[in-house]
C-alpha positions, -999 to 999 in steps of 0.1 A, spaced: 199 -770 130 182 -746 158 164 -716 146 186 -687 162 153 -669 171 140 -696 194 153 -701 228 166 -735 244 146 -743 276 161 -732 308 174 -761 334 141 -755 354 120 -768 324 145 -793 307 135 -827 312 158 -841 341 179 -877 332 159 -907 341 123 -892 346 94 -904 332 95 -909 297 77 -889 269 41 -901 262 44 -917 229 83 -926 234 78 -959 222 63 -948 189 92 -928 181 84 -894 199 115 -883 216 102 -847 221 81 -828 250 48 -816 233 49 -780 240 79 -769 221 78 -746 193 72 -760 161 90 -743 130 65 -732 108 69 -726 68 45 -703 58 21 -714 27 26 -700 -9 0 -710 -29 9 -731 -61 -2 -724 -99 -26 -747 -97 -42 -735 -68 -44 -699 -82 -59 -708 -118 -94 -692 -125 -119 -723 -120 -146 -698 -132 -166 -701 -100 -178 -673 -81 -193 -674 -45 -226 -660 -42 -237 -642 -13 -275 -642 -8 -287 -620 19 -297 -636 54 -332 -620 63 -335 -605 101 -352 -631 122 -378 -616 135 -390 -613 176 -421 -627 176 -421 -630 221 -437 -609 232 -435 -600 275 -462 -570 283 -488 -594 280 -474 -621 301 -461 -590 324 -500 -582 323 -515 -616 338 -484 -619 358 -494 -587 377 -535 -593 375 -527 -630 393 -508 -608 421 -535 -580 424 -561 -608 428 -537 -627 450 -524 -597 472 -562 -590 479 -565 -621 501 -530 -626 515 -499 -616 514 -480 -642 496 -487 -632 460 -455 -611 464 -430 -632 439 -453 -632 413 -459 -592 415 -423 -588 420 -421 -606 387 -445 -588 371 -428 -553 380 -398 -570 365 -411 -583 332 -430 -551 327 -398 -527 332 -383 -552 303 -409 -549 283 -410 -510 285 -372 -511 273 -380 -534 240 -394 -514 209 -418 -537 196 -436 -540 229 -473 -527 235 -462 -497 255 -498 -491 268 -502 -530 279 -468 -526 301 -474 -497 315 -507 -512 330 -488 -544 339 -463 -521 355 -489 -500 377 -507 -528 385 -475 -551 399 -468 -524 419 -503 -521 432 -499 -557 440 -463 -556 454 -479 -527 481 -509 -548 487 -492 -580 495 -463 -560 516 -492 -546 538 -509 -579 545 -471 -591 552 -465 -563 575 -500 -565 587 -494 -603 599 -457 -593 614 -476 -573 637 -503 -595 644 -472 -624 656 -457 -594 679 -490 -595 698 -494 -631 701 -460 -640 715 
């Protein structure tokens, strides 16, 4: 017996006479595997709802903490650039980094504001320095060819 609630497939769906046979036909399954299954729902026996006299315990999970820290990194990120963008101009990624890490670093709470703040000033130092030297050698190409 059907349940009245659940449809029949339509003709487009229904398997069609002499196709391929169901995988697993020769085990016994005569079925397609996507129909709906009738499900009875669970009631829980006597057995199951006797008192075993065992209560879970909850122990509280302590925060982990955040030990990373990224203003310093943001700091030695943006002194290598500085340094670098003295000389030429390719120390560019690594103050565009430094920028980077040190606007992250200002959003954290636990960061040393002062430290990113200097990492932040001094990656954009950098990042002007090394544009100018790229500019600088752009024009210097111009004149040559």
């Amino acid at each position: 017996m059907t349940d009245p609630r659940i449809e029949g497939p339509t003709p487009e769906v229904a398997r069609p006479e002499g196709g391929a046979a169901v995988p697993g036909a020769r085990k016994g399954y005569d079925r397609l595997p996507t129909g709906p299954v009738h499900m009875e729902p669970l009631v829980p026996d006597a057995e199951d709802s006797a008192d075993t006299g065992w209560t879970p315990t909850v122990e509280p999970v302590p925060e982990p903490m955040d030990d990373a820290r990224l203003a310093p990194w943001a700091l030695v990120a943006a002194i290598v650039a500085l340094a670098t963008s003295m000389f030429v101009g390719w120390g560019i990624p690594v103050a565009i980094v430094a920028v980077i890490a040190a606007i992250m670093s200002l959003r954290r709470p636990i960061e040393n504001r002062a430290v990113a703040m200097w990492a932040l000033v001094l990656g954009l130092c950098a990042t002007l320095f090394s544009a100018g030297w790229l500019l600088w050698a752009t024009m210097q190409f111009e004149k040559l060819g």
